[in-house]
N, C-alpha and C positions, 0 to 999 in steps of 0.2 A: 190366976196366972197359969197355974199347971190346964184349966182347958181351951186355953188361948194354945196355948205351944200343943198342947196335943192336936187343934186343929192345924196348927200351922205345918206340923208333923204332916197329917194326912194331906193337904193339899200338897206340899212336894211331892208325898211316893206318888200320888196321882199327875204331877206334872211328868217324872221321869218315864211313867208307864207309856204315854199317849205319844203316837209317832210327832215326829216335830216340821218334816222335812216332805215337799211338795215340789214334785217334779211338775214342771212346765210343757216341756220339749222332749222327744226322743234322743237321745244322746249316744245311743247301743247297748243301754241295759235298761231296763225295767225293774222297778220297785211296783214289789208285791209285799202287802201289808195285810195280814191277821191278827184278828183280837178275838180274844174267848165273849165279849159283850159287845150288844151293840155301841151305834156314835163313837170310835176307837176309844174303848172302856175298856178295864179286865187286862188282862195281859196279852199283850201284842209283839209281835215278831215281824219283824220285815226281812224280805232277801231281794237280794240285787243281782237280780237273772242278766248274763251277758248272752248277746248272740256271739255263733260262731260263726265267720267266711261271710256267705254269699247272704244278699240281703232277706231273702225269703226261706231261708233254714230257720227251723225252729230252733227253741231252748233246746238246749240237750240233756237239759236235767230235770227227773220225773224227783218233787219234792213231796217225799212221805211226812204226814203230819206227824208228830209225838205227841203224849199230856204237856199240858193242859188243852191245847191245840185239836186233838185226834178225835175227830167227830163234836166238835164243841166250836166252832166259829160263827160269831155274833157277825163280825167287819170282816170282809173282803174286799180290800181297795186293791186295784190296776191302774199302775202309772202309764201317761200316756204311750202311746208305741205299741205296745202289746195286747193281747187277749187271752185269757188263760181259761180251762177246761178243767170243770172240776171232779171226784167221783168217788164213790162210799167204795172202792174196792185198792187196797191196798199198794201202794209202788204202780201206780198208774198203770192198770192191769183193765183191760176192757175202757180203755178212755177213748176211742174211736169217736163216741160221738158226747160223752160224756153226762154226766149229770145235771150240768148246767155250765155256759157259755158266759163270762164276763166281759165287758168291754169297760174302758174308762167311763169311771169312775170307778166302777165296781159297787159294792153293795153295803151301809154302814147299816142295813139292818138284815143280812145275810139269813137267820133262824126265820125270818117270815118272809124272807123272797121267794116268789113262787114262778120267776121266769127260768124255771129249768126243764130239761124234757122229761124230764121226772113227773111233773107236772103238780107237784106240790108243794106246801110251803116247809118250813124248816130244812133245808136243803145244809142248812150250819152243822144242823144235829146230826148228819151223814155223810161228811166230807172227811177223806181216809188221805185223799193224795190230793196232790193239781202238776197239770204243767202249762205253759204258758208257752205264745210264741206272736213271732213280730206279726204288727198289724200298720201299714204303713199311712192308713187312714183313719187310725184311731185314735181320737185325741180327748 
């Protein structure tokens, strides 16, 4: 009994961890989701980027990673609408061209994606910042 309930234990904390919620449509903001593992595993964080004003201004917000987060991203999902720029250098400092370029979907196995201009894999193991901005074609 008690290793019934301990599993049943571990599969909720693993249900609460895993984002839940799947954006369709551009709406005006953008859900951006990280996880420290791949397949949204490990502990995950979503934020919900709004634009400002005019339809082709960017996010205005450069989001610095923290722990468990801070150079440790398994999953990089981008909901549709947007595109986000990612980069091993702090508070989006040198993100002109960045690290690597996401479009929807993003990446749920992020430490071995190797489409960055970086031009290598684990690009998870070296992500310090990102910012995102509207993409009116990206779905």
């Amino acid at each position: 009994m008690k290793g019934i309930l301990a599993l049943m234990l571990s599969f909720s904390a693993l249900s609460f961890a895993a984002p839940t919620t799947k954006r369709e449509t551009f709406d005006g903001t953008a859900d951006v989701t990280l996880c420290t593992d791949s397949n949204k595993a490990g502990t995950c964080q979503t934020w919900s980027l709004p634009f400002d004003g005019e339809p082709d201004m960017p996010f205005t917000k450069c989001v610095q990673l923290e722990a468990p987060l801070y150079n440790n991203v398994g999953t990089f999902l981008v909901a549709p609408g947007a595109y986000c720029r990612t980069t091993s250098v702090d508070n989006c400092a040198n993100l002109g061209s960045g690290d690597a370029i996401l479009f929807p979907p993003g990446s749920e196995d992020f430490k071995n994606y190797s489409g960055g201009h970086a031009g290598d894999a684990n690009l998870g193991g070296r992500t310090a910042s990102f910012q995102c901005q509207k993409c009116t074609n990206c779905t």
